[in-house]
VEXDREN-2710 file (C-alpha; in Angstrom, 1 decimal):
% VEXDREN-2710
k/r/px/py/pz
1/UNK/124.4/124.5/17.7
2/UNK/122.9/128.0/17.9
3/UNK/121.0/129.9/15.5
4/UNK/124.2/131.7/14.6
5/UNK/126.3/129.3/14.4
6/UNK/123.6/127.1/12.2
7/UNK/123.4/130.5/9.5
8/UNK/127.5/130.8/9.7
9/UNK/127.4/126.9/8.9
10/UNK/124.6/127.1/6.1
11/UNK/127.2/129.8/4.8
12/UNK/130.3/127.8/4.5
13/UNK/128.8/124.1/4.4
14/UNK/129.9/121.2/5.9
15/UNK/133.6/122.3/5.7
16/UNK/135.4/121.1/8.3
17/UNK/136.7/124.3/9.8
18/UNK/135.9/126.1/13.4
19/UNK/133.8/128.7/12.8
20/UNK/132.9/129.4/16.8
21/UNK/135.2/132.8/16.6
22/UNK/132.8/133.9/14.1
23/UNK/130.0/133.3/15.8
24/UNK/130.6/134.1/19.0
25/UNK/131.7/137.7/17.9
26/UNK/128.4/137.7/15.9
27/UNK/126.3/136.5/19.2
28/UNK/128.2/139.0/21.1
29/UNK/127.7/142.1/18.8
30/UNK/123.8/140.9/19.0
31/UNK/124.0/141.3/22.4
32/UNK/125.5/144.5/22.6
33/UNK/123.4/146.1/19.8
34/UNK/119.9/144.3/20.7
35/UNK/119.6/143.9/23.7
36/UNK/121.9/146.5/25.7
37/UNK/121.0/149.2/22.7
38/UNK/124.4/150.4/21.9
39/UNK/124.4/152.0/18.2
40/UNK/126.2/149.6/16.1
41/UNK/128.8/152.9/15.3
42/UNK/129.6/152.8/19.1
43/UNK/131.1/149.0/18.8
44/UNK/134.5/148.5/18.6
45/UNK/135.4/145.2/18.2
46/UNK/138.7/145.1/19.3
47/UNK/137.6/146.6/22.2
48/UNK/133.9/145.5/23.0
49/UNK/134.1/141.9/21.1
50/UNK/137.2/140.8/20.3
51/UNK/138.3/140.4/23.9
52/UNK/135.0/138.4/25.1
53/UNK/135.3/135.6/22.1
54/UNK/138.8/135.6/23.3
55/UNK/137.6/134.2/26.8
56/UNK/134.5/132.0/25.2
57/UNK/136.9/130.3/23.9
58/UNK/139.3/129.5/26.5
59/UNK/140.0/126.0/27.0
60/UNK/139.6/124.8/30.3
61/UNK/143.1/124.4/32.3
62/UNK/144.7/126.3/29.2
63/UNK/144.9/130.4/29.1
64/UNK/142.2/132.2/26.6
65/UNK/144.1/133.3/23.3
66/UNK/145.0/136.8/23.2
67/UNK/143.1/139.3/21.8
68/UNK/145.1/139.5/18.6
69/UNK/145.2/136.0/17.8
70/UNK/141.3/136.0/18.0
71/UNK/140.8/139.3/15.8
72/UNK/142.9/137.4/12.9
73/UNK/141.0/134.1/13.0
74/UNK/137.7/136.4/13.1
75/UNK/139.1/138.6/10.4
76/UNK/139.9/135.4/8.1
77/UNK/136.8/134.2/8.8
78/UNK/134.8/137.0/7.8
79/UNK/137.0/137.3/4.6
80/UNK/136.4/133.6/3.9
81/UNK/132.4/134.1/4.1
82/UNK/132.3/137.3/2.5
83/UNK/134.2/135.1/-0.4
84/UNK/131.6/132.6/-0.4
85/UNK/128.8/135.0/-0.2
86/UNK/129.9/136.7/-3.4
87/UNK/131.0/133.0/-4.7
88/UNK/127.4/131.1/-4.4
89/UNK/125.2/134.3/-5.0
90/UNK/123.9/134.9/-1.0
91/UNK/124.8/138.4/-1.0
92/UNK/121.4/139.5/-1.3
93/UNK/120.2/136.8/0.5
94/UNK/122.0/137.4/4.1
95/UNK/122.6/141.1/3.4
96/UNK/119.9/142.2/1.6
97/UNK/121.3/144.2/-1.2
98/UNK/123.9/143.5/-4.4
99/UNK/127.4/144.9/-2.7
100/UNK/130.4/143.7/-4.6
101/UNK/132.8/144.1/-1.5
102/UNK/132.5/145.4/2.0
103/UNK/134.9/148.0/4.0
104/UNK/135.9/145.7/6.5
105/UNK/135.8/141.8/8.2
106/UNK/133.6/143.4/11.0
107/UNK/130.7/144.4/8.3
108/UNK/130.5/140.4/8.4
109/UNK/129.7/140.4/11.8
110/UNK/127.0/143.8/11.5
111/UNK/125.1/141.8/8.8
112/UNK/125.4/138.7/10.5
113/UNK/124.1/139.7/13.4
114/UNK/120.7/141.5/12.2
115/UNK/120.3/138.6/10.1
116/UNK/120.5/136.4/13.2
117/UNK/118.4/138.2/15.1
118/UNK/115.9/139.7/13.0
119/UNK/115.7/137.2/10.1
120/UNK/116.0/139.5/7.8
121/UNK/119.3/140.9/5.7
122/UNK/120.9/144.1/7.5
123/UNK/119.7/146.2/4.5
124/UNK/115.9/145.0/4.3
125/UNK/115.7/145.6/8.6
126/UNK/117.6/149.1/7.9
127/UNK/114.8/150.3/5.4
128/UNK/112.4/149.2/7.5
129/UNK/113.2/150.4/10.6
130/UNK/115.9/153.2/10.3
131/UNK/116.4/153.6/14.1
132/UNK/118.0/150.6/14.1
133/UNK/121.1/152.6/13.5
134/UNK/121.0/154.4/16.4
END
């Protein structure tokens, strides 16, 4: 299991539900933002992440999913843990300040992301270090 996928899975418990779509766009957008520097407004994940989780998870004789299928079980997803979030009282703790909703499914994956790689909720690493954003 991977750091992500251990956070995602401290989110949402022990439910018995496949939360690899999640992380896999979350490990992916880490990857694009920290490591190949792309400013997190330059992401499009339909374009830059959707596609790649669609191929992750590819079975082995058996063609990926399409593109579409993958952005609606990552959309749901995010949905779900932004519920549960709210729900059990973690906004704070994963995002790092008191939001009562978000835009969009992909702020999930932003604030997933720097939480995963910084250890520290997207808000608290923004404050901090500002160029983050860009």
């Amino acid at each position: 299991m991977t750091k992500t996928e251990a956070i995602i899975r401290s989110i949402f418990g022990a439910a018995g539900m496949d939360i690899r779509p999640l992380a896999y766009a979350v490990d992916i957008t880490i990857e694009l933002m920290f490591v190949r520097g792309i400013p997190m407004d330059d992401i499009l994940v339909t374009n830059d992440v959707y596609p790649n989780v669609a191929k992750l998870l590819k079975k082995k004789a058996d063609a990926p999913p399409t593109t579409q299928a993958v952005s609606r079980r990552i959309e749901r997803l995010a949905k779900k843990c932004w519920n549960i979030l709210v729900k059990r009282n973690l906004v704070i703790k994963y995002i790092g300040t008191p939001l009562t909703s978000i835009r969009a499914p992909r702020d999930i994956i932003f604030y997933l992301a720097f939480y995963s790689y910084l250890d520290v909720p997207f808000f608290i690493a923004i404050e901090r270090q500002p160029s983050l954003l860009f």
